[in-house]
N, CA, C and O atoms as a GROMACS GRO file, in nm:
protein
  504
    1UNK      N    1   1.470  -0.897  -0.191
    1UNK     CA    2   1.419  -0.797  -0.098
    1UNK      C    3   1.535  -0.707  -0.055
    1UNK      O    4   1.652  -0.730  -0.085
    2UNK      N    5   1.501  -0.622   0.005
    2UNK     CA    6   1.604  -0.493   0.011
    2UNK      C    7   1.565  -0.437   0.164
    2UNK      O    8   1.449  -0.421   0.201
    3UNK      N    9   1.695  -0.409   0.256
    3UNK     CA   10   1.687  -0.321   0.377
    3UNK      C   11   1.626  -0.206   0.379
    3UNK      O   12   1.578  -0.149   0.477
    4UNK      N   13   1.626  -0.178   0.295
    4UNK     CA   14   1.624  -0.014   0.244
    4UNK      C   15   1.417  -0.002   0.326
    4UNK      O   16   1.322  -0.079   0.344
    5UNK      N   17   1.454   0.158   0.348
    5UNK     CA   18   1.299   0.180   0.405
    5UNK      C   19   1.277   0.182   0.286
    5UNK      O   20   1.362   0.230   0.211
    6UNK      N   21   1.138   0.121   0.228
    6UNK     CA   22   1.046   0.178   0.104
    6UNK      C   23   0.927   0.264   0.144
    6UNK      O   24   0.876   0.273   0.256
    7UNK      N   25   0.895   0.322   0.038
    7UNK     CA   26   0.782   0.446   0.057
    7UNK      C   27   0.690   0.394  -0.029
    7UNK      O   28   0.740   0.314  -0.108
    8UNK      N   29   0.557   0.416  -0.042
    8UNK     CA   30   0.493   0.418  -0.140
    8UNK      C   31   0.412   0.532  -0.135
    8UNK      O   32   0.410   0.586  -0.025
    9UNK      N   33   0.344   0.584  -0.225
    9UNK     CA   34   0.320   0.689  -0.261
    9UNK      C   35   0.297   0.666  -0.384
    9UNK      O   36   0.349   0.578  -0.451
   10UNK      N   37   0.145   0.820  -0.448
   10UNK     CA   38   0.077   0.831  -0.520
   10UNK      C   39   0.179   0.928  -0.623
   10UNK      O   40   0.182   1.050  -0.606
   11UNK      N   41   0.243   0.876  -0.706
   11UNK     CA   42   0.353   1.004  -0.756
   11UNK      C   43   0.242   1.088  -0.916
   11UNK      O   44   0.285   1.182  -0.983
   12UNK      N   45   0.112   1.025  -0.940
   12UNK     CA   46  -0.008   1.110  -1.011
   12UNK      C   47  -0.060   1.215  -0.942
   12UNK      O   48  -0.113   1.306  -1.007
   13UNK      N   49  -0.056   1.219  -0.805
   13UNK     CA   50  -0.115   1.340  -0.690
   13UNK      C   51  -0.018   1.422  -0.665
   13UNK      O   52   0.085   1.394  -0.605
   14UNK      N   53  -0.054   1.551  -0.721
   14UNK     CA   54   0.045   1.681  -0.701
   14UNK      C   55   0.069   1.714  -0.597
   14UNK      O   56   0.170   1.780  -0.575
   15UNK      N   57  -0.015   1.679  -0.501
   15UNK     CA   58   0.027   1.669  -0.326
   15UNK      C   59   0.103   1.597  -0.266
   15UNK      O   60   0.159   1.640  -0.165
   16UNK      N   61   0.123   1.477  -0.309
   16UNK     CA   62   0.169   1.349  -0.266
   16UNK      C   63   0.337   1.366  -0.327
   16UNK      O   64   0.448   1.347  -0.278
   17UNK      N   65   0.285   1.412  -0.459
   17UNK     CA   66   0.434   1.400  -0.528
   17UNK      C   67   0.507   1.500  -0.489
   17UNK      O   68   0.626   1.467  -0.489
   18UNK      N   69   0.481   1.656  -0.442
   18UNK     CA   70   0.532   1.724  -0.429
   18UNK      C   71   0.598   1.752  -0.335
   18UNK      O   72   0.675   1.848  -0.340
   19UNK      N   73   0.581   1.662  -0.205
   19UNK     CA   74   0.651   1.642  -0.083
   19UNK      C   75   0.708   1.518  -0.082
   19UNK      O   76   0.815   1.526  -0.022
   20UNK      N   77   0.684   1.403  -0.122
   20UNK     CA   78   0.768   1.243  -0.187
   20UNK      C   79   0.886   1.320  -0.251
   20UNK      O   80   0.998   1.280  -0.222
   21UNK      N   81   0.877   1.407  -0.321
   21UNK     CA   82   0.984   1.450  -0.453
   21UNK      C   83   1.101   1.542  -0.391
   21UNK      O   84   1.211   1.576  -0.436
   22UNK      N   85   1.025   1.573  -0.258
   22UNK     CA   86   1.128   1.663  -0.188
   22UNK      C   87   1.247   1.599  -0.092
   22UNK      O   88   1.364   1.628  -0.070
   23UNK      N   89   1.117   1.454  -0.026
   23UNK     CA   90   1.218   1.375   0.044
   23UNK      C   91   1.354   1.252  -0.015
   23UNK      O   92   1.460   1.210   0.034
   24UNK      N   93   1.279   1.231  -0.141
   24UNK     CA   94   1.347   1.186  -0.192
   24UNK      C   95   1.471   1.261  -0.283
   24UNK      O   96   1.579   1.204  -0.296
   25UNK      N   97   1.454   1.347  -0.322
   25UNK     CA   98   1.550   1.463  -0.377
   25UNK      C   99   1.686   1.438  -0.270
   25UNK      O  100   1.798   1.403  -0.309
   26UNK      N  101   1.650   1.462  -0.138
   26UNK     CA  102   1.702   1.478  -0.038
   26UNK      C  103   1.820   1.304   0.037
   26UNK      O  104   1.932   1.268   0.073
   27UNK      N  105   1.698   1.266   0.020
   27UNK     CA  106   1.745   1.128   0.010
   27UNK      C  107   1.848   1.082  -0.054
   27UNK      O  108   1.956   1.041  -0.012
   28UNK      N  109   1.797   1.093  -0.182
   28UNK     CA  110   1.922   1.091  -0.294
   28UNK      C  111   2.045   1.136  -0.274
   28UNK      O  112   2.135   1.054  -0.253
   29UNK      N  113   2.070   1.270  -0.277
   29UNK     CA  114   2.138   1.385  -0.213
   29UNK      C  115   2.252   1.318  -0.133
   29UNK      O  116   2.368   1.301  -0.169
   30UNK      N  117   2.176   1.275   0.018
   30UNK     CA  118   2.252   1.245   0.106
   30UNK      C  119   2.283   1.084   0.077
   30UNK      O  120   2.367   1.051   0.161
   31UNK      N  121   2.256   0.994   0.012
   31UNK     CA  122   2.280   0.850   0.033
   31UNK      C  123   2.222   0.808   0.139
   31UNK      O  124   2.288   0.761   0.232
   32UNK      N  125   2.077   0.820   0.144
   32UNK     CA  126   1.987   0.776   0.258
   32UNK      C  127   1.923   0.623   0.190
   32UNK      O  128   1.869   0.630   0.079
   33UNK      N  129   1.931   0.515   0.248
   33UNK     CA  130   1.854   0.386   0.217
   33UNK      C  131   1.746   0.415   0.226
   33UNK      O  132   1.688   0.390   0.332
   34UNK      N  133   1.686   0.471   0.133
   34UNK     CA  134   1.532   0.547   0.127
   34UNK      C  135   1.514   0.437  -0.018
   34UNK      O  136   1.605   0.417  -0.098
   35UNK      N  137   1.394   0.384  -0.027
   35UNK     CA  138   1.352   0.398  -0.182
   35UNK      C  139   1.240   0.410  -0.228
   35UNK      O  140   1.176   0.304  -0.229
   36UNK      N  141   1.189   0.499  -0.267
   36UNK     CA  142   1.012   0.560  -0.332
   36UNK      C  143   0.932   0.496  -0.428
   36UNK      O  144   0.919   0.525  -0.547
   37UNK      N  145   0.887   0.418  -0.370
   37UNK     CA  146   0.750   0.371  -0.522
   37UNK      C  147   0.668   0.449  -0.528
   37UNK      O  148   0.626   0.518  -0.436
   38UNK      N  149   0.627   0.450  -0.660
   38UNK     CA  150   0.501   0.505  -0.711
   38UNK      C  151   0.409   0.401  -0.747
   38UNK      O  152   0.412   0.323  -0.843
   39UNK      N  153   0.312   0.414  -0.639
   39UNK     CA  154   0.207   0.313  -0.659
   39UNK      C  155   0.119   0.260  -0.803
   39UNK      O  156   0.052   0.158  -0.818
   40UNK      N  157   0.140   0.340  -0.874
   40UNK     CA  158   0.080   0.358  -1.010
   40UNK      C  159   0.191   0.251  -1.133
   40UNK      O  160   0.151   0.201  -1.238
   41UNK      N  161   0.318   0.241  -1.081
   41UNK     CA  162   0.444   0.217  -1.154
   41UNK      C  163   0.452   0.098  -1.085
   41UNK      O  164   0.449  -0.001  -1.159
   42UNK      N  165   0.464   0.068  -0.934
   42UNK     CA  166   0.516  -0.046  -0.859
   42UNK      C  167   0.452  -0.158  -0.852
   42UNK      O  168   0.336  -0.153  -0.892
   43UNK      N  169   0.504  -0.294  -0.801
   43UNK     CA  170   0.465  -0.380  -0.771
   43UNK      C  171   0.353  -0.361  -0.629
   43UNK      O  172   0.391  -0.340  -0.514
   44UNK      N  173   0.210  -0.375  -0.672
   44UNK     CA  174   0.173  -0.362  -0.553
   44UNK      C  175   0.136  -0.501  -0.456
   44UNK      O  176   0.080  -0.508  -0.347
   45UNK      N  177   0.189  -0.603  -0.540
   45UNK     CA  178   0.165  -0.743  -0.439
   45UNK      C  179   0.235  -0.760  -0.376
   45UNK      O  180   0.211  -0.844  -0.290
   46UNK      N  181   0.381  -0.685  -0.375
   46UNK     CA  182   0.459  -0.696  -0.246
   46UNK      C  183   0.403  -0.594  -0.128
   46UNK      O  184   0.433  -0.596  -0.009
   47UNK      N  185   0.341  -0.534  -0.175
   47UNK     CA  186   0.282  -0.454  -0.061
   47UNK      C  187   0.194  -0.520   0.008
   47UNK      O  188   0.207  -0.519   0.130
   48UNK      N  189   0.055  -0.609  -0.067
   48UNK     CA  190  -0.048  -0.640  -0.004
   48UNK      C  191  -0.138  -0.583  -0.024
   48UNK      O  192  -0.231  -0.605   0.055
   49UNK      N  193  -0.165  -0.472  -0.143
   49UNK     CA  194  -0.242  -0.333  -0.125
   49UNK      C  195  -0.318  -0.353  -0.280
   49UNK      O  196  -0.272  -0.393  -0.388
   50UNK      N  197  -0.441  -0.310  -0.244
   50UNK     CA  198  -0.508  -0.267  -0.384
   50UNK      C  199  -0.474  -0.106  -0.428
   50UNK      O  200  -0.461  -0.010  -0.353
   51UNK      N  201  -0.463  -0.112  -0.571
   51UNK     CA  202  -0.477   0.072  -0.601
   51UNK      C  203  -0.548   0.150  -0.533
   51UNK      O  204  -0.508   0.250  -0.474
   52UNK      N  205  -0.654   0.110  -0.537
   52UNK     CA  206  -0.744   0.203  -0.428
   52UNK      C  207  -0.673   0.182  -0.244
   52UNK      O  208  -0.646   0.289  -0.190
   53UNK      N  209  -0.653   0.087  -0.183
   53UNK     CA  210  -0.587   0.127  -0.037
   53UNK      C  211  -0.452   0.190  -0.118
   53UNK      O  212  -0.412   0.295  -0.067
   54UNK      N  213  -0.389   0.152  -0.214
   54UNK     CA  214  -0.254   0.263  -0.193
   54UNK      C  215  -0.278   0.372  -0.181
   54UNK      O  216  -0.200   0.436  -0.110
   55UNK      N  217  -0.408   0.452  -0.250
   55UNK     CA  218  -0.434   0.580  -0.301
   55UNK      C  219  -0.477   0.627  -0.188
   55UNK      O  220  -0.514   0.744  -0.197
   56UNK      N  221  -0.488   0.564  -0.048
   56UNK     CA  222  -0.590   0.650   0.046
   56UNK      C  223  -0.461   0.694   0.158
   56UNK      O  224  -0.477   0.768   0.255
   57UNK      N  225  -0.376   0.651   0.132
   57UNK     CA  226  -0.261   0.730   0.229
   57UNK      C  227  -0.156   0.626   0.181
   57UNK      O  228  -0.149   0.533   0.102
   58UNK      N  229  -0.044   0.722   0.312
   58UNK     CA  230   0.108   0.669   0.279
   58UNK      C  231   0.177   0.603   0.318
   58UNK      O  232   0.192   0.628   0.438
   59UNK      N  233   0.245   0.508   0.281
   59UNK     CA  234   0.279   0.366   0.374
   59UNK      C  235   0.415   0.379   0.357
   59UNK      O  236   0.462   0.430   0.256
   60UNK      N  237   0.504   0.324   0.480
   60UNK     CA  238   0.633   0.268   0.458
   60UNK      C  239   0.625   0.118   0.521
   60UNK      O  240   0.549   0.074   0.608
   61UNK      N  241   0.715   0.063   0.458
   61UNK     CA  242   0.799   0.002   0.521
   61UNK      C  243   0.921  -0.038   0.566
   61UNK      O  244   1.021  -0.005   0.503
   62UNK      N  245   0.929  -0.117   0.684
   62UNK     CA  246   1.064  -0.109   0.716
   62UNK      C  247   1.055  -0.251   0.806
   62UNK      O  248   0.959  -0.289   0.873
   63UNK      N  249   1.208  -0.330   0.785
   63UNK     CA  250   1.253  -0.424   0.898
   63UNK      C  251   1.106  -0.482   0.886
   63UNK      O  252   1.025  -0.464   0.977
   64UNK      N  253   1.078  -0.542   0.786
   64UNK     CA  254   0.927  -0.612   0.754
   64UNK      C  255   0.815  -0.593   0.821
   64UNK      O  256   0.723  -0.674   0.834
   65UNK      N  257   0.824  -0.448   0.880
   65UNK     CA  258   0.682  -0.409   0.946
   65UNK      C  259   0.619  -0.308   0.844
   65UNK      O  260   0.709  -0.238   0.796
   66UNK      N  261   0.532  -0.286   0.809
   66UNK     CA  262   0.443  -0.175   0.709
   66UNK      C  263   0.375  -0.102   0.833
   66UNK      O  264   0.328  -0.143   0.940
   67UNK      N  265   0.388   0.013   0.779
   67UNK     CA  266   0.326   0.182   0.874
   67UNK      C  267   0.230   0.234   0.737
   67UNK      O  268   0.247   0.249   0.616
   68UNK      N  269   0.147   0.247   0.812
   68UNK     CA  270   0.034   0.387   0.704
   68UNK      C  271   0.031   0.500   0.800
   68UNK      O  272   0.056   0.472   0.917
   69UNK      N  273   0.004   0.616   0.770
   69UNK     CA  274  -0.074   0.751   0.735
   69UNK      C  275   0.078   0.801   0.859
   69UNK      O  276   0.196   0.770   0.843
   70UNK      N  277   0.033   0.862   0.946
   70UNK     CA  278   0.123   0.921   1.051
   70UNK      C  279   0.229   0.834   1.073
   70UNK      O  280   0.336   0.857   1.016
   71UNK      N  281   0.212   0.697   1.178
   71UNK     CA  282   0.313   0.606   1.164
   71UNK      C  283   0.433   0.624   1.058
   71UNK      O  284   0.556   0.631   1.062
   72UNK      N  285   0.356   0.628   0.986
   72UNK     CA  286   0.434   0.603   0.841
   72UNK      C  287   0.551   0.712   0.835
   72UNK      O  288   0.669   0.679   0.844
   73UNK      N  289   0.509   0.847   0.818
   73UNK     CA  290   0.540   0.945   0.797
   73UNK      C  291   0.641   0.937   0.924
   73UNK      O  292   0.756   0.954   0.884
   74UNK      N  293   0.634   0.912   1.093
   74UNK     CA  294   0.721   0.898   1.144
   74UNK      C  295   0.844   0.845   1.134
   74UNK      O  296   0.955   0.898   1.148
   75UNK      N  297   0.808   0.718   1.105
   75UNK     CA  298   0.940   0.637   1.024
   75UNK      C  299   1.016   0.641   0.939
   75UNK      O  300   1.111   0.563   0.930
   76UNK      N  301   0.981   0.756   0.839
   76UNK     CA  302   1.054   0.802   0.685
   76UNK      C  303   1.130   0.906   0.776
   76UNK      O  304   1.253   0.916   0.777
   77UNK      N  305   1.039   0.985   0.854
   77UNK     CA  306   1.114   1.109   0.923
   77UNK      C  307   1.281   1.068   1.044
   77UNK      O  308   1.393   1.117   1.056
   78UNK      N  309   1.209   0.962   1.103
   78UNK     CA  310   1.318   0.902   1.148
   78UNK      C  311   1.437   0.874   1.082
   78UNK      O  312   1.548   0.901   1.129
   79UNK      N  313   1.411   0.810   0.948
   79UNK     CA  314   1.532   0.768   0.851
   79UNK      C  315   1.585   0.903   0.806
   79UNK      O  316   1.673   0.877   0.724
   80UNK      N  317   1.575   1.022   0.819
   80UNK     CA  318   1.654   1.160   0.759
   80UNK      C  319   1.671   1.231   0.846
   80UNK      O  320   1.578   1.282   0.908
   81UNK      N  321   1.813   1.254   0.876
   81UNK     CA  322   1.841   1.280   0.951
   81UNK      C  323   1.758   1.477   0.998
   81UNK      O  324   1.720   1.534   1.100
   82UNK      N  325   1.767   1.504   0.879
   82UNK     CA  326   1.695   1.668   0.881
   82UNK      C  327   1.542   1.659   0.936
   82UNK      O  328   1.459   1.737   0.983
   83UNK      N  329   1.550   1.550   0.910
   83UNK     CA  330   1.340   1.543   1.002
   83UNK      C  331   1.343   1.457   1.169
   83UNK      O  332   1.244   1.419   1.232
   84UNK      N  333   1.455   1.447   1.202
   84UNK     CA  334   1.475   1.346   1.309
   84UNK      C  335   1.396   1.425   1.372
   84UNK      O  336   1.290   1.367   1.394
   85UNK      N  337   1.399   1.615   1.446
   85UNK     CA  338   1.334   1.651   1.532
   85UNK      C  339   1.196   1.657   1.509
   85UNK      O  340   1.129   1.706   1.600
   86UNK      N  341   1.125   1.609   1.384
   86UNK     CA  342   1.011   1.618   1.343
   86UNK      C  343   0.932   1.504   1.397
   86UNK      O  344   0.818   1.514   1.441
   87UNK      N  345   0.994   1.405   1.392
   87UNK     CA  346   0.984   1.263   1.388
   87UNK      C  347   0.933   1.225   1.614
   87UNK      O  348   0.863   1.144   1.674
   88UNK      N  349   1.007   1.321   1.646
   88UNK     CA  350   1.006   1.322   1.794
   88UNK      C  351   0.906   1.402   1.861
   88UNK      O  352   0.834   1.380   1.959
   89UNK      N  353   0.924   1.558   1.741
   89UNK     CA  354   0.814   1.620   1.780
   89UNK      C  355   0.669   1.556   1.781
   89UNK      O  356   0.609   1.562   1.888
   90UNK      N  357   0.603   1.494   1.668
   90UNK     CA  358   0.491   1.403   1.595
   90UNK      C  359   0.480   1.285   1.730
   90UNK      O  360   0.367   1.259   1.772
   91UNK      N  361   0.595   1.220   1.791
   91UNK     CA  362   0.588   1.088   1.854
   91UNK      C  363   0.533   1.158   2.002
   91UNK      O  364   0.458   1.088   2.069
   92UNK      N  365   0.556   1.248   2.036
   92UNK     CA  366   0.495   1.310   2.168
   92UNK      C  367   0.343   1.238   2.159
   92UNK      O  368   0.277   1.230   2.054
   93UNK      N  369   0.302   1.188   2.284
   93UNK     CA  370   0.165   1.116   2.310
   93UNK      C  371   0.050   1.229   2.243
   93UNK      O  372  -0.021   1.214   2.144
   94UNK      N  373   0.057   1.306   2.304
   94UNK     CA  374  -0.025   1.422   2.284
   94UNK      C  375  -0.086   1.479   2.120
   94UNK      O  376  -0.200   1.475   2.073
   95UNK      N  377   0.065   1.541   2.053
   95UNK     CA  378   0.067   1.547   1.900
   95UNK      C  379   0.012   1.457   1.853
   95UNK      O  380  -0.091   1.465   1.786
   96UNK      N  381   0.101   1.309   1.895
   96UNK     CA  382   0.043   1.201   1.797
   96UNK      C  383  -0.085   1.175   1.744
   96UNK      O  384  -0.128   1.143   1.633
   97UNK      N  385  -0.126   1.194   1.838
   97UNK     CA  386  -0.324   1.124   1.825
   97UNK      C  387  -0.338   1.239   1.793
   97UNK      O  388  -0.435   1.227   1.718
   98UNK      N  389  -0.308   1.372   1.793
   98UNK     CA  390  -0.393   1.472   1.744
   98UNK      C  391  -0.354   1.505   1.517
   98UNK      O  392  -0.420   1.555   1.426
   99UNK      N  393  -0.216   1.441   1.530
   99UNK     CA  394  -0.202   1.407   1.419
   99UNK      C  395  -0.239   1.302   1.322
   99UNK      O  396  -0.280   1.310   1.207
  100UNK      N  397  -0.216   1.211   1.391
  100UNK     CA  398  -0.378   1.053   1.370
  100UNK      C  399  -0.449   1.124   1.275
  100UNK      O  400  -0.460   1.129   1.152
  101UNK      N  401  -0.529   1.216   1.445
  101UNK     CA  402  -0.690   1.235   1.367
  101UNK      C  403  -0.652   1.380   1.256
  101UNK      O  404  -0.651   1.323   1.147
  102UNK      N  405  -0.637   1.458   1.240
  102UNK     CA  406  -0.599   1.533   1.142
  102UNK      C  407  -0.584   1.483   1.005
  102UNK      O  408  -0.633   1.527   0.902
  103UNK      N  409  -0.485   1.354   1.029
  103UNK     CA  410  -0.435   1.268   0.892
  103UNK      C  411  -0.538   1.188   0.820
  103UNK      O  412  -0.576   1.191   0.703
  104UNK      N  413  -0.578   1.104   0.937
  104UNK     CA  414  -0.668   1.026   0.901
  104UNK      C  415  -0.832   1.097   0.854
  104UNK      O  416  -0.885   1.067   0.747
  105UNK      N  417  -0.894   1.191   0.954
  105UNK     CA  418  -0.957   1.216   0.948
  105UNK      C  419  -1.046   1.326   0.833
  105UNK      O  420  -1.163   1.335   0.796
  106UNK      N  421  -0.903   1.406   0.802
  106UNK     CA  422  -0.927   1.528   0.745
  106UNK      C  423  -0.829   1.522   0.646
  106UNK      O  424  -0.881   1.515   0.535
  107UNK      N  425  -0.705   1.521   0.644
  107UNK     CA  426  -0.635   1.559   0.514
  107UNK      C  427  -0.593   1.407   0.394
  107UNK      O  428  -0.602   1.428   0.273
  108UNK      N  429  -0.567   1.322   0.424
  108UNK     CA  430  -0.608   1.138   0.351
  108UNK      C  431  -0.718   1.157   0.308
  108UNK      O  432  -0.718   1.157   0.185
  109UNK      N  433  -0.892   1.186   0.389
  109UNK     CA  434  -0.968   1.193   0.282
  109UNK      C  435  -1.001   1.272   0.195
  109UNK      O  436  -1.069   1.240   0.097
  110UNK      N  437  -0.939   1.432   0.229
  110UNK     CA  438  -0.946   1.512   0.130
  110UNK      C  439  -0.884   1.503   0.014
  110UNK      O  440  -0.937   1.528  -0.095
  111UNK      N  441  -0.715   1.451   0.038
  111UNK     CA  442  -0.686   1.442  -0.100
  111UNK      C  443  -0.692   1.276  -0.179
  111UNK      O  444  -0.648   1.235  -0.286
  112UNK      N  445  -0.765   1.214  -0.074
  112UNK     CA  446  -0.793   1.074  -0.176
  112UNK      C  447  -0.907   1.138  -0.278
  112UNK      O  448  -0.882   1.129  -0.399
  113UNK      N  449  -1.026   1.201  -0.239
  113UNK     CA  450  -1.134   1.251  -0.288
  113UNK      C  451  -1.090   1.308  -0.417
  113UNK      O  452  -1.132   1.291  -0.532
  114UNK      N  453  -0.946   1.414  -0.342
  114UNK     CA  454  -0.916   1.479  -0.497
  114UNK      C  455  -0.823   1.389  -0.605
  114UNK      O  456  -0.817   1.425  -0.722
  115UNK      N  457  -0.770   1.303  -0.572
  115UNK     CA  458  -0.731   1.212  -0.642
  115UNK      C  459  -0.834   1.101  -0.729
  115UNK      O  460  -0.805   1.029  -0.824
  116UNK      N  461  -0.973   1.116  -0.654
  116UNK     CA  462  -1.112   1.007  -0.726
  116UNK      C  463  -1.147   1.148  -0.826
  116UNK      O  464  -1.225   1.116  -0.916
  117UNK      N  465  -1.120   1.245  -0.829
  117UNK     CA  466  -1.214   1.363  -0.882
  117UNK      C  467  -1.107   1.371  -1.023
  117UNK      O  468  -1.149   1.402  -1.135
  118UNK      N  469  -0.939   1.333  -0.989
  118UNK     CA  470  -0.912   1.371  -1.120
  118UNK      C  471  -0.872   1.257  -1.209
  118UNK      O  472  -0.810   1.270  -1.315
  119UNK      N  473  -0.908   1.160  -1.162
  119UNK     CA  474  -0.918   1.028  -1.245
  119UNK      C  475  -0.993   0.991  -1.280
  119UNK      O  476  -0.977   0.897  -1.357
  120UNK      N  477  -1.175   1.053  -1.239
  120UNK     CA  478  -1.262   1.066  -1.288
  120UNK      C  479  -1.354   0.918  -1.190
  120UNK      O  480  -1.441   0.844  -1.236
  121UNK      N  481  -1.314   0.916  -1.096
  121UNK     CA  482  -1.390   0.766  -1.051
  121UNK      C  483  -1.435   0.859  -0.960
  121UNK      O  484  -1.417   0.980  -0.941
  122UNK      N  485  -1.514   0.751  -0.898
  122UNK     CA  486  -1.635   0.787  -0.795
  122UNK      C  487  -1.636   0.627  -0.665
  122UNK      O  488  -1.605   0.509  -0.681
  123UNK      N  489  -1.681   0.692  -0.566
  123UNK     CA  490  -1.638   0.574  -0.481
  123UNK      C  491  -1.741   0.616  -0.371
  123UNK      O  492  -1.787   0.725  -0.335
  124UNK      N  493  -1.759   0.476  -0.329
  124UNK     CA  494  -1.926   0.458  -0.215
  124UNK      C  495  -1.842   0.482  -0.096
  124UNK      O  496  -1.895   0.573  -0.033
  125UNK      N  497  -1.698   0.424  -0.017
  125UNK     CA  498  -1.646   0.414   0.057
  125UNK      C  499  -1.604   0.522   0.116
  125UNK      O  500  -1.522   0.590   0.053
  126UNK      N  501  -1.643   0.564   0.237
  126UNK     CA  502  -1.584   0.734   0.317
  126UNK      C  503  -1.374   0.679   0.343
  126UNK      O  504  -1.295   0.759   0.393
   0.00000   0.00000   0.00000
């Protein structure tokens, strides 16, 4: 096992990958204990996760706690130093829950949907 925050992430979703690819670029860059799975490539029994929960948002972990969707995204932001004010801005009581529901509500199921649409599956589950 490794200190290092891990990410997981959909690196088949041009959405997913295209902002994963930026933080990690960055990551790299600076020598940040960042490290990015691609759920499609990775071990997902260390996660705990079926393909389908990886595919519905973005998880880190860290210091053996696992974060999904916002959480998540806080904690990666925390670990770089260039997103620290992001990370504070998002943690405000207020933002937070309004980012929750945004994440959860509206943009996770939009692009899980588009991720069932270009793999060609279909799914009963909202």
């Amino acid at each position: 096992m490794t200190d290092k925050t891990r990410v997981l992430y959909n690196a088949d979703c041009p959405v997913c990958s295209f902002e994963i690819n930026h933080y990690s670029a960055y990551s790299e860059r600076t020598g940040l204990p960042i490290r990015f799975e691609d759920l499609n490539r990775d071990a997902l029994d260390e996660w705990g996760l079926t393909p389908d929960e990886a595919a519905r948002r973005l998880y880190v972990m860290k210091d053996a706690q696992m974060y999904s969707g916002i959480p998540a995204f806080i904690v990666l932001w925390q670990d770089m130093p260039r997103y620290n004010w992001l990370a504070r801005l998002i943690s405000l009581p207020g933002l937070t829950k309004l980012a929750c529901v945004t994440y959860d509500l509206v943009l996770a199921p939009v692009i899980y949907r588009w991720h069932l649409r270009r793999v060609g599956a279909t799914s009963t589950q909202s």
